[in-house]
N, C-alpha and C positions, 0 to 999 in steps of 0.2 A: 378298620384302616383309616378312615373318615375323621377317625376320633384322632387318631396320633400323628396326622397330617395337622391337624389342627393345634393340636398341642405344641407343635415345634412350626408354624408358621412364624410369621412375623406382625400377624394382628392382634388384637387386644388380649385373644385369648392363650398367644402363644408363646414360648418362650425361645423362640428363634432367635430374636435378636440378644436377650441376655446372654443367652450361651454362646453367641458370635464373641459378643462382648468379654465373657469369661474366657475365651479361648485367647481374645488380644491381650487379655493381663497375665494369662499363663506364658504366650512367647515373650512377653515385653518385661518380666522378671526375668524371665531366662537370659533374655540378651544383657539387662541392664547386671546380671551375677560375673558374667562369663568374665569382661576386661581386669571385674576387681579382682576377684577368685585365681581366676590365671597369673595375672601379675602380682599378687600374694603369693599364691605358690609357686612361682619361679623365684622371687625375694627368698623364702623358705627355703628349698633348693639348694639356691648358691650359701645360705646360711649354714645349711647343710656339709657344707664342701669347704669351709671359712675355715682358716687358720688359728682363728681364735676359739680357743674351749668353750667361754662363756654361749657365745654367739653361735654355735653346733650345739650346746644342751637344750637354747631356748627353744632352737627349731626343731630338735627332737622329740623334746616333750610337746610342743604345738601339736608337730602331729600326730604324737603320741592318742593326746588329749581328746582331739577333737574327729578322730578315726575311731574313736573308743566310747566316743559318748553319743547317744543317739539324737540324728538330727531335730526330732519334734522338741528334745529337749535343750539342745540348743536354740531353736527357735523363741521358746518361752524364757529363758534365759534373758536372752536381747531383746524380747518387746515387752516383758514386764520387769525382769531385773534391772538391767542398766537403765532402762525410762525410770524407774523408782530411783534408781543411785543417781543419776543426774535431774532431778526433780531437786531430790532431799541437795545436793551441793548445789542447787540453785537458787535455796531458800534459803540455804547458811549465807550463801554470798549477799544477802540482804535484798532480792530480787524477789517481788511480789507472785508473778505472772506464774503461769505453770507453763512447762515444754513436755510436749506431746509428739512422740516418736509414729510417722504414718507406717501403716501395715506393709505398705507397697515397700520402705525403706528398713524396714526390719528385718523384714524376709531375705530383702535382697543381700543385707551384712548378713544374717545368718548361713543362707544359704552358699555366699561368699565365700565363709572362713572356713566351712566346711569342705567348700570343694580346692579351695586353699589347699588343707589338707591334705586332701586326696589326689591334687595333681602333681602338688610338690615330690611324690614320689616316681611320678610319670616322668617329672622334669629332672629330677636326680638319676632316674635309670637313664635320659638320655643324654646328660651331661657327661657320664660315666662313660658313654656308647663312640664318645665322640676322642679319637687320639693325641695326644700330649703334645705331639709334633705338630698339631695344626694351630698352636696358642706359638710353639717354639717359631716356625715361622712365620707368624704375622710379626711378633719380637721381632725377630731378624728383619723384618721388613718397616723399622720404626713405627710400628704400630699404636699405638695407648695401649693401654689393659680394656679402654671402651670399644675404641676404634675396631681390635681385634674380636672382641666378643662380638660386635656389632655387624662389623663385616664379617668375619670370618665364622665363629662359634654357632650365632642365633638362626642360620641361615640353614645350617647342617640340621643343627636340635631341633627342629621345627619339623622337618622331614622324620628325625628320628621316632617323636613326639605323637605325632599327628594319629595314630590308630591310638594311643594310650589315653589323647585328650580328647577325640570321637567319642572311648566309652564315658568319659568323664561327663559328656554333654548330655549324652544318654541317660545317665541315671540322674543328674540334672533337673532336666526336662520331668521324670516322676516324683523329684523330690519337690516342685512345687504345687503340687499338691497337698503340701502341709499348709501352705499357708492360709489356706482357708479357716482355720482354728483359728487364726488372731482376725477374722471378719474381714479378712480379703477377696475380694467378689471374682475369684476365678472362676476356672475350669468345674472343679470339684466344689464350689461353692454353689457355684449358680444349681449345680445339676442334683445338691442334694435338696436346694430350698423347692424346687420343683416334682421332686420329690413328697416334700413332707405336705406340698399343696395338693400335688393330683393321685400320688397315692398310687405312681406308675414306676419303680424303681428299675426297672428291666430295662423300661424305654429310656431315661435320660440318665443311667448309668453306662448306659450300651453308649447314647450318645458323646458320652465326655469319651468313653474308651475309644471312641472312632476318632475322638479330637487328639488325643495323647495317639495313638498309633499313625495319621497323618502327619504330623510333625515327628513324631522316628523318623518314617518312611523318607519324607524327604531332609530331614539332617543325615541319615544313612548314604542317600544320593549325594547330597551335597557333601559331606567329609571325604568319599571315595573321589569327587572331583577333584577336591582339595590334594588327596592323597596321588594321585595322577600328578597333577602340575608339580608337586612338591620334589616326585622321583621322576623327574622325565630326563632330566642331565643326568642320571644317577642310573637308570636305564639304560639310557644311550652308551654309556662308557663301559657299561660290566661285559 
């Protein structure tokens, strides 16, 4: 016991603090995925629902695309392909220097466009959820087409949304665990490298899964909070 108190303290010999540390790069991809990913796939969504043909194929196949192809491989995709296609157009454009895409920002469009994907159909099931008459009278009420979305539409959708984008966070949350392949010092990174030094897999595998199961536990709490405020007028009136 001596020995693995030791091991996970915070003095020289332990890797307490790393894995404190890999745990703040794991929530801190997560949060920095959620705005882009979400508001990608609500854009995808309404593309979705768009009166132009063109504009419903691209977002079809998006999410066609990117539901269908496995996230590690979209991951290396984005931090070795497009870094190499915009390298090689940076050296056509007569530009000496190299650009260098960081892991933390690869992951996070990665992991983005994937849950892009995946929410866009969360956002299109609630968009569907929500009746034709509540677009017809904000209309009637000289609304914009903004105006009413904004007041009217996004406020419902969000209620509607909110356990679909829960599980969206959820699987999130274990999908940054990939990122450690492109030498991202998370969760899963730190707890393999301490691993491969002390030769303890049980102990700082159990550790990372205590880390990933503490953060469910509390976005679990936290989305049912969310999910509360969200239906409380909605409650009140049934």
């Amino acid at each position: 016991m001596e020995k693995y108190l030791t091991l996970l303290s915070f003095g020289p010999e332990g890797w307490g603090l790393a894995l404190l540390q890999g745990a703040w790069i794991t929530i801190s991809i997560a949060l920095a995925t959620v705005p882009f990913g979400l508001t990608l796939g609500l854009l995808v969504a309404l593309g979705k629902r768009s009166r132009s043909y063109p504009i419903r194929l691209i977002s079809t196949l998006y999410t066609t695309i990117f539901r269908g192809v496995p996230e590690l491989l979209t991951l290396y995709v984005i931090y070795f392909g497009i870094q190499l296609l915009v390298q090689r157009l940076w050296k056509f454009l007569g530009f000496e220097s190299s650009i260098e895409m960081s892991p933390f920002f690869a992951g996070m469009v990665a992991l983005g466009v994937v849950l892009a994907a995946f929410s866009a159909e969360v956002w299109l099931g609630a968009l569907n959820a929500i009746q034709k008459g509540q677009r017809e009278a904000a209309s009637s009420l000289g609304l914009t087409r903004f105006q009413a979305f904004r007041l009217v539409v996004f406020p419902q959708l969000m209620r509607v949304a909110l356990p679909g984008l829960g599980n969206n966070w959820m699987v999130l949350l274990k999908e940054t665990s990939l990122v450690s392949v492109i030498t991202l010092q998370d969760t899963m990174f730190i707890a393999t490298r301490a691993n491969v030094v002390t030769k303890e897999p049980f102990l700082f595998f159990g550790v990372a899964a205590m880390i990933y199961l503490t953060f469910s536990m509390l976005s679990t709490w936290g989305f049912g909070k969310l999910e509360e405020r969200a239906n409380r007028g909605y409650v009140r009136a049934r």
